[in-house]
C-alpha positions in Angstrom: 0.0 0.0 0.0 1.4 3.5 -0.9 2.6 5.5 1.7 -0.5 8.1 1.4 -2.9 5.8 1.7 -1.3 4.5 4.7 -0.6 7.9 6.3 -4.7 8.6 5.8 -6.0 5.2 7.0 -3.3 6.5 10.2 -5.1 9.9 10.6 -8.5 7.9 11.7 -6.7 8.5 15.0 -5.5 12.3 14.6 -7.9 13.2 17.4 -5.9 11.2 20.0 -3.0 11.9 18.6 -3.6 15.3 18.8 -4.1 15.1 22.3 -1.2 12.9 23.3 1.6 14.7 21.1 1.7 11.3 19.1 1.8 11.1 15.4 -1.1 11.4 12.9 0.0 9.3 10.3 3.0 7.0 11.5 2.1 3.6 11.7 3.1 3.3 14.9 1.6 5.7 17.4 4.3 7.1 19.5 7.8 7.0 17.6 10.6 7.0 19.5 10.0 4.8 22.9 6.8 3.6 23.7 4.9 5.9 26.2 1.2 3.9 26.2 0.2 1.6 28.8 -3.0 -0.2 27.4 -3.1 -2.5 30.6 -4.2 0.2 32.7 -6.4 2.3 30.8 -7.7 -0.4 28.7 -7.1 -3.9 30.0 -5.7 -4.9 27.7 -2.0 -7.1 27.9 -1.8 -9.4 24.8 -2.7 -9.8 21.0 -6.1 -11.8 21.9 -7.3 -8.8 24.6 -6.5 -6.1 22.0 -8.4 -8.1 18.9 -11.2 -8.8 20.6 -11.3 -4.7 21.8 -12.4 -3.9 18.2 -15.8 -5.1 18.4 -16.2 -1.8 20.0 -16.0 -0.3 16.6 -19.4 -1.2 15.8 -21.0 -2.2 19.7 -19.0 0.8 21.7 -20.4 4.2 23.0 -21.6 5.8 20.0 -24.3 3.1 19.9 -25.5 5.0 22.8 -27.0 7.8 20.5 -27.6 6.2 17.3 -31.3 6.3 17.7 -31.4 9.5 18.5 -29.6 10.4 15.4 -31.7 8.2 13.4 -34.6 9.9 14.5 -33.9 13.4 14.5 -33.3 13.1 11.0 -36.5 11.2 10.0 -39.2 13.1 12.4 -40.9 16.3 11.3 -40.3 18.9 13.9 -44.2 17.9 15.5 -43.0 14.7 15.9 -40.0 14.9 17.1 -41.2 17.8 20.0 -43.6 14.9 21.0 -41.0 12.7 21.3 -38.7 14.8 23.1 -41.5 15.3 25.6 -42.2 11.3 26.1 -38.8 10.4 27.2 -37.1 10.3 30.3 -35.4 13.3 31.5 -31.7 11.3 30.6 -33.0 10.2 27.3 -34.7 13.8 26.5 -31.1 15.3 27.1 -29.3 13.1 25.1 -31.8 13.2 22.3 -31.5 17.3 22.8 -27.8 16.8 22.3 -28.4 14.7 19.5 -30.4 17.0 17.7 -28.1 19.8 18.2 -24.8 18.2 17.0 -26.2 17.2 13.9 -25.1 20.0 11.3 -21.5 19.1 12.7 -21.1 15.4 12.1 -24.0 14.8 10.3 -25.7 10.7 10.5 -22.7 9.4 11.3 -23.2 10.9 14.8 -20.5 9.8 17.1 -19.3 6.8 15.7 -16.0 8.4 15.2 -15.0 8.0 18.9 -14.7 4.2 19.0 -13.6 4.5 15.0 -10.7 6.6 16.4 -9.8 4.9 19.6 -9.7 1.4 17.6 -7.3 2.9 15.6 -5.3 4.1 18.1 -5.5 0.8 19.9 -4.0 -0.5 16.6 -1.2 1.3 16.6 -0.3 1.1 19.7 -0.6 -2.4 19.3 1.6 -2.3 16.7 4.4 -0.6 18.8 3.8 -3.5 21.3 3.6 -6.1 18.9 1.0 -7.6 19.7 -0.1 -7.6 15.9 2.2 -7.2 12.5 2.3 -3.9 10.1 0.5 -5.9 7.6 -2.2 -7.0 10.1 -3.1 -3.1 11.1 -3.6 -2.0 7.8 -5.9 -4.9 6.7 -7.5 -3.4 10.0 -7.6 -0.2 9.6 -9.0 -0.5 6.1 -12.2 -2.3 7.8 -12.2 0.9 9.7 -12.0 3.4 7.1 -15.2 1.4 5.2 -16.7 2.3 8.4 -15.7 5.6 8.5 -16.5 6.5 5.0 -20.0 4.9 5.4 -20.7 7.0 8.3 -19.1 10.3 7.3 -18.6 12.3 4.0 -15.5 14.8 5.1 -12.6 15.3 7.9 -14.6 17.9 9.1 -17.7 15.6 10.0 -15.5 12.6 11.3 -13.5 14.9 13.5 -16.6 16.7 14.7 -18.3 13.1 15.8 -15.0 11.8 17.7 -14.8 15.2 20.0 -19.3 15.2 20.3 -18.4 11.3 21.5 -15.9 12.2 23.6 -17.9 15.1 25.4 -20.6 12.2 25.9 -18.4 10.3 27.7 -16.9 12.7 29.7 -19.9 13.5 31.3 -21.2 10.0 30.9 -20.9 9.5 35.0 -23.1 13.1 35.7 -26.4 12.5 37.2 -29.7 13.6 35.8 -30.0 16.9 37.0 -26.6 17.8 35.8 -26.1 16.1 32.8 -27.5 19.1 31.0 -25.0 21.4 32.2 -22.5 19.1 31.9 -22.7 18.7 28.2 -22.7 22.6 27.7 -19.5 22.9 29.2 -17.6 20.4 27.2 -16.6 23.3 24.5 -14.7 24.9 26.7 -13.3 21.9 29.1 -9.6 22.2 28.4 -8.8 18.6 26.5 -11.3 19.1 24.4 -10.1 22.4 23.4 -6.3 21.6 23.6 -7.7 18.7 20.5 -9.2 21.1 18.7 -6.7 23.4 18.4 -3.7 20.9 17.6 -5.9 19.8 15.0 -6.2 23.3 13.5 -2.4 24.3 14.1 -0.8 21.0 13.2 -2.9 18.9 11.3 -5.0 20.7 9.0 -2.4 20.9 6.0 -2.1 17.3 6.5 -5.8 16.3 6.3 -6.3 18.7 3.1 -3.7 16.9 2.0 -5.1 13.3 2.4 -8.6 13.9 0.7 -11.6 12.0 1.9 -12.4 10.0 -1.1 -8.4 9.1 -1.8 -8.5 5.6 -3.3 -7.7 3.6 -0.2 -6.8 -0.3 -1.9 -8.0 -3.2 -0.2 -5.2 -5.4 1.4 -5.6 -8.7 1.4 -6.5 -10.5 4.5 -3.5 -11.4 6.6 -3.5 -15.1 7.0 -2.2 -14.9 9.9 -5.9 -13.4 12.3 -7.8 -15.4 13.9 -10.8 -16.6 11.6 -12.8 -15.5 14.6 -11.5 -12.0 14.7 -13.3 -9.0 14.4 -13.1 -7.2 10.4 
């Protein structure tokens, strides 16, 4: 696979790696020695524990809002004000939030947040070697067929990793507060510190890797697991 093509299906993670001072678009998260411990923050000590973590691509938190997303965008605004008022005061806020995130990430909601933190995980994976080079870009090209299905720019994608990410940050805020919460996330400071390394330092580099850049398909590594997740 052409360098390019690798260096985009590597910026799926730019959003953490803006955060962590890691690379966007090496294959290997952090270059230079190793600085992620996937043990504590994710459980996760061997090849078998990080494989079996990408499920969460497609069963992690976004699912959390995808019916709200899906119908927000099929209600008229009648029906969707008499939804809003037969939920549950959690669900109503979350639905609220839904609705009001849309024009930035569009129907892909926040899928991006477990599409970027699996390829994260993959990288640093990679670095640990728990799986081969070969291995996390048959991988990452199951994620970017994800990606693409979901989102239709850089802009969108991006915008539906950091609306995931303020979800969960304020995931553990009761009822009452959850409101509040959520208002807050623009200005909570690693949100903003993302945001603006994106802008400063990766923005060249995502205009230069367009959206629709023919990604090839690599051929399945013989060596996963029949079992494992693609």
């Amino acid at each position: 696979m052409e360098e390019t093509a690798q260096h985009w299906l590597h910026a799926l993670s730019a959003p953490m790696a803006a955060l962590n001072g890691a690379s966007y678009t090496a294959a290997q998260y952090f270059e230079g020695d190793d600085q992620t411990d996937l043990e504590r923050w994710w459980g996760i000590s061997n090849r078998a524990q990080l494989l079996d973590m990408l499920g969460m691509a497609d069963n992690g938190h976004a699912t959390e809002l995808t019916e709200a997303y899906w119908q927000f965008q099929r209600r008229l605004p009648s029906e969707w004000q008499a939804l809003l008022a037969s939920l549950p005061l959690r669900e109503r806020i979350k639905h609220e939030y839904a609705a009001r995130t849309f024009p930035d990430c569009g129907p892909g909601g926040t899928r991006a947040w477990d599409l970027g933190r699996m390829s994260f995980l993959l990288r640093a994976g990679l670095k640990k070697d728990f799986i081969t080079l070969d291995e996390s870009l048959y991988l990452h090209y199951r994620l970017a067929l994800r990606a693409r299905h979901y989102y239709n720019r850089w802009d969108s994608y991006l915008a539906g990793y950091l609306i995931g990410k303020a979800l969960w940050n304020a995931s553990d805020s009761s009822d009452d507060t959850l409101a509040a919460e959520l208002e807050r996330q623009g200005s909570e400071h690693w949100n903003r510190c993302i945001v603006l390394n994106l802008r400063h330092g990766a923005s060249d580099l995502l205009a230069s890797l367009p959206w629709d850049l023919e990604l090839p398909e690599p051929q399945r590594p013989a060596s996963l697991e029949e079992d494992c997740w693609s």
